[in-house]
PDB file of N, CA, C and O in Angstrom:
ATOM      1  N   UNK A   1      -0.210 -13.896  12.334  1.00  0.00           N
ATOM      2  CA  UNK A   1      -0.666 -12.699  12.991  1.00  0.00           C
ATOM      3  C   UNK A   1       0.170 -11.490  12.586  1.00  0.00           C
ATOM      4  O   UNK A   1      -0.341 -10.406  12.306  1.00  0.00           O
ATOM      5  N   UNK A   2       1.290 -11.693  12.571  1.00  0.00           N
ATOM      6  CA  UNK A   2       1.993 -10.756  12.258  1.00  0.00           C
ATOM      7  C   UNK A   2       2.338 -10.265  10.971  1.00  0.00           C
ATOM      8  O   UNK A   2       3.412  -9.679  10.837  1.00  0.00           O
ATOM      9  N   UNK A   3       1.601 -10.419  10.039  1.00  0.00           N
ATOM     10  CA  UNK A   3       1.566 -10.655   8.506  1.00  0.00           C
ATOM     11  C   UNK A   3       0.388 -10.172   8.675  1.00  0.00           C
ATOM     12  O   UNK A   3       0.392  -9.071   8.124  1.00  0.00           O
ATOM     13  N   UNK A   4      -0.999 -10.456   9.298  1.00  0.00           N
ATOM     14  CA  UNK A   4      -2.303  -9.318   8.954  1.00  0.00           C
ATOM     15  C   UNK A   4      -1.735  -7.583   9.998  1.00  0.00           C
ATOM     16  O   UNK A   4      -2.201  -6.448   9.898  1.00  0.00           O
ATOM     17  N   UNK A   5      -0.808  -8.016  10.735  1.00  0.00           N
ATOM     18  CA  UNK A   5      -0.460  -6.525  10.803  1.00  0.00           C
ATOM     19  C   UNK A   5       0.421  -5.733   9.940  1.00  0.00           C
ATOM     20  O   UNK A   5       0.339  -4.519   9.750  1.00  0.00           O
ATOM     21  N   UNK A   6       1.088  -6.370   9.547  1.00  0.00           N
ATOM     22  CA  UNK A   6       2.167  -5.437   8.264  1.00  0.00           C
ATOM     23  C   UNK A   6       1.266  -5.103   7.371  1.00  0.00           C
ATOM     24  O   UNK A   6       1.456  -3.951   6.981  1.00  0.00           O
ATOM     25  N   UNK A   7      -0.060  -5.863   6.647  1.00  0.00           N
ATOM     26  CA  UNK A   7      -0.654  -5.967   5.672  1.00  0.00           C
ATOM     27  C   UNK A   7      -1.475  -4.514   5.940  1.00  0.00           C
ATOM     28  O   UNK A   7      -1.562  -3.604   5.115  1.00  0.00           O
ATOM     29  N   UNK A   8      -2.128  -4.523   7.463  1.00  0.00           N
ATOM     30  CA  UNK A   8      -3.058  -3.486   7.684  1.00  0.00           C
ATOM     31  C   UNK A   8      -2.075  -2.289   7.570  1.00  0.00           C
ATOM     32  O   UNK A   8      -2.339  -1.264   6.943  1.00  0.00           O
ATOM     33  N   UNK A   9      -0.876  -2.528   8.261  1.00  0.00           N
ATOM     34  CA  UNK A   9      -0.120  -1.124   8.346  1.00  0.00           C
ATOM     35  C   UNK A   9       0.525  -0.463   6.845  1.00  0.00           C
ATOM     36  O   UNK A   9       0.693   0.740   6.643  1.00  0.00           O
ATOM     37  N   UNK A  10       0.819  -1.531   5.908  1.00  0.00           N
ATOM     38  CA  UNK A  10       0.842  -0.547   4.687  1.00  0.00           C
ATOM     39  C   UNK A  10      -0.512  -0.342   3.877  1.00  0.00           C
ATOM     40  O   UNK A  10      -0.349  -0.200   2.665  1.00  0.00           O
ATOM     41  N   UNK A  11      -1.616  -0.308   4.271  1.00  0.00           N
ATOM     42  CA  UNK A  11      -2.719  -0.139   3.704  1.00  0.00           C
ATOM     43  C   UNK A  11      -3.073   1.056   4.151  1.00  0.00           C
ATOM     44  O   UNK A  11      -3.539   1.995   3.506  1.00  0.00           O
ATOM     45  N   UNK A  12      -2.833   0.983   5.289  1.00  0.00           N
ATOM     46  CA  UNK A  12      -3.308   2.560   6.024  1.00  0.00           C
ATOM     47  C   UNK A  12      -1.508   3.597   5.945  1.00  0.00           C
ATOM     48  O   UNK A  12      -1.712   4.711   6.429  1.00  0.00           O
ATOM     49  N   UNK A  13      -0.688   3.511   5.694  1.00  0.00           N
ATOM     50  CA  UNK A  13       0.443   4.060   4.533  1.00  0.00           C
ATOM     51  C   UNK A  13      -0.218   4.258   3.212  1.00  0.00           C
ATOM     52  O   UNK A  13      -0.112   5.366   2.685  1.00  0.00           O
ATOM     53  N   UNK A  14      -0.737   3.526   2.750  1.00  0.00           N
ATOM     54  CA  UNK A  14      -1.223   3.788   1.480  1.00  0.00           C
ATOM     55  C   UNK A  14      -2.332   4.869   1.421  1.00  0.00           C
ATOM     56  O   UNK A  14      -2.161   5.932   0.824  1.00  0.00           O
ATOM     57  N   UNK A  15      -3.551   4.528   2.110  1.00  0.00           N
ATOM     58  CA  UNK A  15      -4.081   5.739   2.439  1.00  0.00           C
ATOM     59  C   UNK A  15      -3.716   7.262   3.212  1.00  0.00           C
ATOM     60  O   UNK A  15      -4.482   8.222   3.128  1.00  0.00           O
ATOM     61  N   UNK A  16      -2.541   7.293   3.898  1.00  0.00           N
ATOM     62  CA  UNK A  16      -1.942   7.773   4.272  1.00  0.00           C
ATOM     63  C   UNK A  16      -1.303   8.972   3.075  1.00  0.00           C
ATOM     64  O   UNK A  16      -1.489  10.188   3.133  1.00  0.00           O
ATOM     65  N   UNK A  17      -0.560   8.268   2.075  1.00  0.00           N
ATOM     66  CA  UNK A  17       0.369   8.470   1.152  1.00  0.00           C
ATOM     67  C   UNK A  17      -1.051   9.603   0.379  1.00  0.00           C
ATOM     68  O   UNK A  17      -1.168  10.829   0.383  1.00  0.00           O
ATOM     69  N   UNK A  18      -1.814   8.657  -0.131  1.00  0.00           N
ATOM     70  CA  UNK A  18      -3.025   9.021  -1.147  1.00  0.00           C
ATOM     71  C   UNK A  18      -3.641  11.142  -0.502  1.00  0.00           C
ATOM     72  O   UNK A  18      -3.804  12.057  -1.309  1.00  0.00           O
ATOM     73  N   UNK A  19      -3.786  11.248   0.725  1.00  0.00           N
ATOM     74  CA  UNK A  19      -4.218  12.022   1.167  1.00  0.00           C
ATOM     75  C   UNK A  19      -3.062  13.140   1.226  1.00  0.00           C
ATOM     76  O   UNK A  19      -3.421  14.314   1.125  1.00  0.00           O
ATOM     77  N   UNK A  20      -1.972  12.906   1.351  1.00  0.00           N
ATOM     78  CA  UNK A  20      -1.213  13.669   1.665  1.00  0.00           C
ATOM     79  C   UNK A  20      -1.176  13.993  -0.011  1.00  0.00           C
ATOM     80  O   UNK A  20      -0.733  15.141  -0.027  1.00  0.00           O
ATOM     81  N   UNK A  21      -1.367  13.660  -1.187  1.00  0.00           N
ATOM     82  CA  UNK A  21      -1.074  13.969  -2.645  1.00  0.00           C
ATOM     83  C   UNK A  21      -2.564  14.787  -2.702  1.00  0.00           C
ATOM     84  O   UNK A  21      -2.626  15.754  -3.462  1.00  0.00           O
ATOM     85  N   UNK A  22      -3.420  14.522  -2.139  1.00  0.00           N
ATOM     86  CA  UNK A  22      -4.593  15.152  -2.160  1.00  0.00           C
ATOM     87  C   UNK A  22      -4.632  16.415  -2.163  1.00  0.00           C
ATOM     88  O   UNK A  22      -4.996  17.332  -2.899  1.00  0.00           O
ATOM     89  N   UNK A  23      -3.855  16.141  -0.485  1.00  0.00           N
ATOM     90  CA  UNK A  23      -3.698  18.127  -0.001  1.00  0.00           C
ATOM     91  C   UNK A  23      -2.860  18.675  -0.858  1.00  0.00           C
ATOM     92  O   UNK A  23      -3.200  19.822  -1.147  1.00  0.00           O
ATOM     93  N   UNK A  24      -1.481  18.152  -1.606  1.00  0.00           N
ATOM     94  CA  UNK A  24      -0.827  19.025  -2.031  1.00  0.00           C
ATOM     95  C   UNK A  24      -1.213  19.336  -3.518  1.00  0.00           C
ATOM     96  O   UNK A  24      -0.729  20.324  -4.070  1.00  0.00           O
ATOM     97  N   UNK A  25      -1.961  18.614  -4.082  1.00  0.00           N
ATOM     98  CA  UNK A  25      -2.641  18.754  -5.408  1.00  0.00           C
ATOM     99  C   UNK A  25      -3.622  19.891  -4.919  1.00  0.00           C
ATOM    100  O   UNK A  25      -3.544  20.791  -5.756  1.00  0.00           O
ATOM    101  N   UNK A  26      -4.471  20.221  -3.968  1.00  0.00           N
ATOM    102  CA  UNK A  26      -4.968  21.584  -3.770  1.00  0.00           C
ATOM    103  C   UNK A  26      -4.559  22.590  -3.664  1.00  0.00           C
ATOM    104  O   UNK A  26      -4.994  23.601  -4.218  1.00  0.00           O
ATOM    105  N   UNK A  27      -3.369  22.491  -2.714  1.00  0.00           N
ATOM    106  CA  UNK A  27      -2.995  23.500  -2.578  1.00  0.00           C
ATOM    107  C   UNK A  27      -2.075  24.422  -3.763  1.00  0.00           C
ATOM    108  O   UNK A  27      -2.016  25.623  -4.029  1.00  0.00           O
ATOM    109  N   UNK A  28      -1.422  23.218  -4.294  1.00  0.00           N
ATOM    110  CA  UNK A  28      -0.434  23.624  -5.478  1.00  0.00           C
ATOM    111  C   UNK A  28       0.769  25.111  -4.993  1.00  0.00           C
ATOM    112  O   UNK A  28       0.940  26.191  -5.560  1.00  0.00           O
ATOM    113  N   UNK A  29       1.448  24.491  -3.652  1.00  0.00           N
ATOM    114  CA  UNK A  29       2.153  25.571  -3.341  1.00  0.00           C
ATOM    115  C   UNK A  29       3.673  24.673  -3.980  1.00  0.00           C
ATOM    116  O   UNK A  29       3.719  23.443  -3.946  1.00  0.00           O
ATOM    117  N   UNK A  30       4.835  25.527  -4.536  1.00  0.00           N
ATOM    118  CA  UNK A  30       5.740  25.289  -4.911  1.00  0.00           C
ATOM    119  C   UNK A  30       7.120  24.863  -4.340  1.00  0.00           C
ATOM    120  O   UNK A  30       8.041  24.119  -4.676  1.00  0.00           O
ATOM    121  N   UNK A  31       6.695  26.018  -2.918  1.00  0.00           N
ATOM    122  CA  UNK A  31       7.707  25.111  -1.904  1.00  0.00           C
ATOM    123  C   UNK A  31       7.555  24.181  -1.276  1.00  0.00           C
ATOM    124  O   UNK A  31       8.327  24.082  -0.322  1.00  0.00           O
ATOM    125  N   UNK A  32       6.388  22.906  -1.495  1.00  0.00           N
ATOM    126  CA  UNK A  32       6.467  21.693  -0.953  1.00  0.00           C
ATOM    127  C   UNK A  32       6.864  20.736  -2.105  1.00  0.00           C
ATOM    128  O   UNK A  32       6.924  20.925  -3.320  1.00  0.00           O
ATOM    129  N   UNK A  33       7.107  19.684  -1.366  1.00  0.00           N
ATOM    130  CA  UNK A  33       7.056  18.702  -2.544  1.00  0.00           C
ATOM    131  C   UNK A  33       5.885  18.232  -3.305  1.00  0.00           C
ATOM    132  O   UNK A  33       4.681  18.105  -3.078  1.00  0.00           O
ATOM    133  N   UNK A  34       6.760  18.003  -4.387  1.00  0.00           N
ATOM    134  CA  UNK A  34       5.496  17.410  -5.689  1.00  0.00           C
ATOM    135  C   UNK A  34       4.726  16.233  -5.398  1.00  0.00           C
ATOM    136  O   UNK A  34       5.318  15.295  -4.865  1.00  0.00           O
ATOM    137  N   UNK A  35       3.371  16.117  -5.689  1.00  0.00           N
ATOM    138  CA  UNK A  35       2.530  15.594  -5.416  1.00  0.00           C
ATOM    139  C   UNK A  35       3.109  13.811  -5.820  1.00  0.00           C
ATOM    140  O   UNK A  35       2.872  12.743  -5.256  1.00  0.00           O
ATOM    141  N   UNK A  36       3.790  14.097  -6.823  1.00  0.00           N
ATOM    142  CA  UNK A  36       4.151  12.424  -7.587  1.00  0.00           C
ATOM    143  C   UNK A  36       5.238  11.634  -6.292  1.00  0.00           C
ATOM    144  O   UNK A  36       5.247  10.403  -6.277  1.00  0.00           O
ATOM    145  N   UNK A  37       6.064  12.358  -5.313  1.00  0.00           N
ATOM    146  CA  UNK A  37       6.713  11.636  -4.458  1.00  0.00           C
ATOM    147  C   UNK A  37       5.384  10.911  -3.490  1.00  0.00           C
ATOM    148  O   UNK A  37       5.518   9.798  -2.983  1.00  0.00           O
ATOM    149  N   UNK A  38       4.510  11.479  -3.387  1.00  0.00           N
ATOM    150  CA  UNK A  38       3.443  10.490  -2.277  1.00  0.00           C
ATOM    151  C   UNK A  38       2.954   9.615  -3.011  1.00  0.00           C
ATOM    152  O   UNK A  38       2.785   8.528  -2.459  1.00  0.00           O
ATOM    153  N   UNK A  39       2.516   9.736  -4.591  1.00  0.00           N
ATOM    154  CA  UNK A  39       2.195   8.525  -5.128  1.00  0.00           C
ATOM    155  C   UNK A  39       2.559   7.711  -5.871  1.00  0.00           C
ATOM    156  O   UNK A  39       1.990   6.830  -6.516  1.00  0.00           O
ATOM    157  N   UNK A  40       4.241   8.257  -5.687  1.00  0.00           N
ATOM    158  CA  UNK A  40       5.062   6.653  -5.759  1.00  0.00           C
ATOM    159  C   UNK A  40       5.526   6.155  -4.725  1.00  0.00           C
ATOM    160  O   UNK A  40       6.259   5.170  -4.816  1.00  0.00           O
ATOM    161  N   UNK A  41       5.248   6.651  -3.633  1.00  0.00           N
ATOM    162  CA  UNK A  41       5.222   5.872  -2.204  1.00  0.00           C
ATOM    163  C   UNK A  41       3.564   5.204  -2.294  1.00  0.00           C
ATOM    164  O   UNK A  41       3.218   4.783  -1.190  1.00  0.00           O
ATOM    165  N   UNK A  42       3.001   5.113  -2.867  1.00  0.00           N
ATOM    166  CA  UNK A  42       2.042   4.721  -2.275  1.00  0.00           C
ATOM    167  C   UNK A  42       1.889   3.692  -3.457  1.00  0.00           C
ATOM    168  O   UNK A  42       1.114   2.817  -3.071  1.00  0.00           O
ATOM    169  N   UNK A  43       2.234   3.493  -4.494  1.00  0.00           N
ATOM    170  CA  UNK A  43       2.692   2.434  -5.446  1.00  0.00           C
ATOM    171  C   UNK A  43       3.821   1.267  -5.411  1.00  0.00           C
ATOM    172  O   UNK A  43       3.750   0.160  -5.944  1.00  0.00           O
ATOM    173  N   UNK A  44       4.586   1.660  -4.856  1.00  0.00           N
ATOM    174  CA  UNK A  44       5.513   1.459  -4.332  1.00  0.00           C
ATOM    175  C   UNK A  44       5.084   0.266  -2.668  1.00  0.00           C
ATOM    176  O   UNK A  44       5.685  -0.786  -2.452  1.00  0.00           O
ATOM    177  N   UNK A  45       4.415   0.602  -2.126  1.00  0.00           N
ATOM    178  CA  UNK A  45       3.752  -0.083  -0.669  1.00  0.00           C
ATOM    179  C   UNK A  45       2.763  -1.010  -1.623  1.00  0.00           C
ATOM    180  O   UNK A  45       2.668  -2.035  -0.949  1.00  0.00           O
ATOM    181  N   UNK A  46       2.157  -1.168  -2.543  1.00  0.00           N
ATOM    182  CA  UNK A  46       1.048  -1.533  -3.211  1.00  0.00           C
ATOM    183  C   UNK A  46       1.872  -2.638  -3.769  1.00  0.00           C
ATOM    184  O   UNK A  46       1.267  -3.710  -3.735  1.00  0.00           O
ATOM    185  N   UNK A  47       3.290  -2.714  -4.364  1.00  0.00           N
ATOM    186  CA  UNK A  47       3.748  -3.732  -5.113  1.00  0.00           C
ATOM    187  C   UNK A  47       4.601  -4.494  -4.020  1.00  0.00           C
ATOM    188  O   UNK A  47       5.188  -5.558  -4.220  1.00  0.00           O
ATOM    189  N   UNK A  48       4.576  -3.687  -2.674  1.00  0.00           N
ATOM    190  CA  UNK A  48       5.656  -4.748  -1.392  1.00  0.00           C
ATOM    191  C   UNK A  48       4.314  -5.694  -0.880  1.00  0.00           C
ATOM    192  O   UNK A  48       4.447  -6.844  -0.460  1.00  0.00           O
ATOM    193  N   UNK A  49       3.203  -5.096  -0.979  1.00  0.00           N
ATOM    194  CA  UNK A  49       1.778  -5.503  -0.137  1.00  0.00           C
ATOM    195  C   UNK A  49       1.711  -6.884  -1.262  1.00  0.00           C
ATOM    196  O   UNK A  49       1.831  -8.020  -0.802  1.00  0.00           O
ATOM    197  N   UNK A  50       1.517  -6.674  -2.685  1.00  0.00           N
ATOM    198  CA  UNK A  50       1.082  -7.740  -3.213  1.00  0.00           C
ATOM    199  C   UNK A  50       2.354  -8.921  -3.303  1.00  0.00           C
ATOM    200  O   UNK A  50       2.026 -10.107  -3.309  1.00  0.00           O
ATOM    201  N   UNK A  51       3.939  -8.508  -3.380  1.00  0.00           N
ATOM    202  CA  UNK A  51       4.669  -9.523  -2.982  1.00  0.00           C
ATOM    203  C   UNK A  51       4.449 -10.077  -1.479  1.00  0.00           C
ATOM    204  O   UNK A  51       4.049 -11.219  -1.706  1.00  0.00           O
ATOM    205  N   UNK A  52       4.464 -10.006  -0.812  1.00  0.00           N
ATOM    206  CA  UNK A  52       4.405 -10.043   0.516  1.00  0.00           C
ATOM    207  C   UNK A  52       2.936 -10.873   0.463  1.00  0.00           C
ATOM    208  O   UNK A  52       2.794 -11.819   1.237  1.00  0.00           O
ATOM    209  N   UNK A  53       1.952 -10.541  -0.371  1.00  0.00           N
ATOM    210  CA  UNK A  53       0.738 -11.646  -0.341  1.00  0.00           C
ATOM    211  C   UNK A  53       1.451 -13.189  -0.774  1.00  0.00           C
ATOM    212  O   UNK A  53       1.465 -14.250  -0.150  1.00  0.00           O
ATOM    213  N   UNK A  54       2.077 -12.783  -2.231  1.00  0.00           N
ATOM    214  CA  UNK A  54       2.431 -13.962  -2.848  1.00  0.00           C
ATOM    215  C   UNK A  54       3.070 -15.046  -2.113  1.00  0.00           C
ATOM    216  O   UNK A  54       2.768 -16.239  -2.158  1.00  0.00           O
ATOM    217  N   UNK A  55       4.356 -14.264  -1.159  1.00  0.00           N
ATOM    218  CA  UNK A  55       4.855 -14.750  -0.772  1.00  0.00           C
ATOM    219  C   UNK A  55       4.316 -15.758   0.230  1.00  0.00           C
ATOM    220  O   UNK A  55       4.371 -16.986   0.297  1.00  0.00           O
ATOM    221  N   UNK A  56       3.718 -14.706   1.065  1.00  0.00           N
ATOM    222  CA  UNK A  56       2.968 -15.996   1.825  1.00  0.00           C
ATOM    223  C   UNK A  56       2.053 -17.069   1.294  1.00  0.00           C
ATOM    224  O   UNK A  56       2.174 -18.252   1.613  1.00  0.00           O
ATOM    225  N   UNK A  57       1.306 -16.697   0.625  1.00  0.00           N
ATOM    226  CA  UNK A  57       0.410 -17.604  -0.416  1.00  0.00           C
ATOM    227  C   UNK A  57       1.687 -18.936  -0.787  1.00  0.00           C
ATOM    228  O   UNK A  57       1.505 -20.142  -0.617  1.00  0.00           O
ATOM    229  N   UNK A  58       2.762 -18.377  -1.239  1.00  0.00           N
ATOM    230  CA  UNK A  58       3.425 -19.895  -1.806  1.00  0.00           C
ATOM    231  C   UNK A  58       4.031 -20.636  -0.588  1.00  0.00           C
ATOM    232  O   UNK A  58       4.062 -21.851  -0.389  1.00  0.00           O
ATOM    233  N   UNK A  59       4.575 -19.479   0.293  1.00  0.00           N
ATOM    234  CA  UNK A  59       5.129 -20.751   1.673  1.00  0.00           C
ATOM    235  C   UNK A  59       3.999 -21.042   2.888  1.00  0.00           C
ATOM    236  O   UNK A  59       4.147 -21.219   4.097  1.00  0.00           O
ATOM    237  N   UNK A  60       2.793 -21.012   2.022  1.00  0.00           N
ATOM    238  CA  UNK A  60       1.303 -21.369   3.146  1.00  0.00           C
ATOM    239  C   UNK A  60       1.488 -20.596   4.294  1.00  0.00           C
ATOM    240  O   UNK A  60       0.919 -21.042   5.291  1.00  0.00           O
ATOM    241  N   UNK A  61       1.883 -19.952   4.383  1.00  0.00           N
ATOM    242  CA  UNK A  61       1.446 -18.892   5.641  1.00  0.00           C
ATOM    243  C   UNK A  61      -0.231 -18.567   5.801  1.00  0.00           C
ATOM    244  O   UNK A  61      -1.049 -18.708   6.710  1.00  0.00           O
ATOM    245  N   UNK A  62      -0.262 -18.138   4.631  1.00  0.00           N
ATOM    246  CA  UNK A  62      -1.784 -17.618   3.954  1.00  0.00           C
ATOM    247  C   UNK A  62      -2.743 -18.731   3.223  1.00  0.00           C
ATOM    248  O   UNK A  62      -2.329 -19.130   2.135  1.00  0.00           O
ATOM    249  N   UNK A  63      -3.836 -19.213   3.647  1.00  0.00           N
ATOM    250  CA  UNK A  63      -4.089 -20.156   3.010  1.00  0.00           C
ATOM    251  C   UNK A  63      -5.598 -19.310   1.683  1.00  0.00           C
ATOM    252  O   UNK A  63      -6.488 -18.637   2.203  1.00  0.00           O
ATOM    253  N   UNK A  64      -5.592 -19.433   0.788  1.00  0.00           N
ATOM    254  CA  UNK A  64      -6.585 -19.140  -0.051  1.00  0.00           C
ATOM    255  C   UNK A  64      -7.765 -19.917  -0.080  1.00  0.00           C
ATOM    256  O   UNK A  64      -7.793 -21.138   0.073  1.00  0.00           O
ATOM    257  N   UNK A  65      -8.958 -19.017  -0.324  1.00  0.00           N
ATOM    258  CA  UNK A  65     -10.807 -19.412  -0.111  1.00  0.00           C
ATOM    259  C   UNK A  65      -9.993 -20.661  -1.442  1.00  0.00           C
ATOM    260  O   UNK A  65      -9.061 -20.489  -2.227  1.00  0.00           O
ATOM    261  N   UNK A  66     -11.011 -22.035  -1.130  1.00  0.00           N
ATOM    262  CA  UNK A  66     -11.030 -23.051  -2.336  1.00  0.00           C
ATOM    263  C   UNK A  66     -11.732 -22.101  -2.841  1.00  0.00           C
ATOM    264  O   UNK A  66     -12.203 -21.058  -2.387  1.00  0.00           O
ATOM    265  N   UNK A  67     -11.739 -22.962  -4.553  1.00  0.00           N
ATOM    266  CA  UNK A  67     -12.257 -22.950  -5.821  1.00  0.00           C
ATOM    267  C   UNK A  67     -13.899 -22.875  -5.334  1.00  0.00           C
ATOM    268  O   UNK A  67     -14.150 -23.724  -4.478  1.00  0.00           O
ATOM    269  N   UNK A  68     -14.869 -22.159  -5.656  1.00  0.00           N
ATOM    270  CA  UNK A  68     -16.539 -22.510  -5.707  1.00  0.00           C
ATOM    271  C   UNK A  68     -17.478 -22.789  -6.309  1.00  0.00           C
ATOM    272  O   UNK A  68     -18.693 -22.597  -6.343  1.00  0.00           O
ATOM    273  N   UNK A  69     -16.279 -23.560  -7.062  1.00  0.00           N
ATOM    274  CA  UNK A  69     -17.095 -25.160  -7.995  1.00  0.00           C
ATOM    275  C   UNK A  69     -16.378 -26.337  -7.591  1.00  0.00           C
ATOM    276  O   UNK A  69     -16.699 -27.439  -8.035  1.00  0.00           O
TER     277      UNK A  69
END
């Protein structure tokens, strides 16, 4: 249970991250920060999300759909 909540909560970080590079790619004002710090936070959550799959995947936390053959 507590593993589909970390999972949901950096997903919605990730979308989070994505929007906030959005606005500042429009706006293109100079005294904020550069657009590339939100989307290496949001790359960054993307490579903890897919360890964090693996991980569970190898100590069965997570069990994977069988094969469908």
């Amino acid at each position: 249970m507590y593993l589909k909540i970390i999972v949901i909560g950096l997903l919605a970080f990730m979308v989070y991250n994505l929007f906030r590079a959005l606005f500042i790619m429009n706006k293109n004002d100079p005294e904020k920060p550069s657009m590339t710090k939100f989307i290496g936070r949001r790359l960054m959550a993307s490579v903890v999300l897919v360890i964090l799959l693996l991980l569970g995947i190898l100590t069965g936390i997570i069990t994977p759909n069988p094969r469908p053959f």
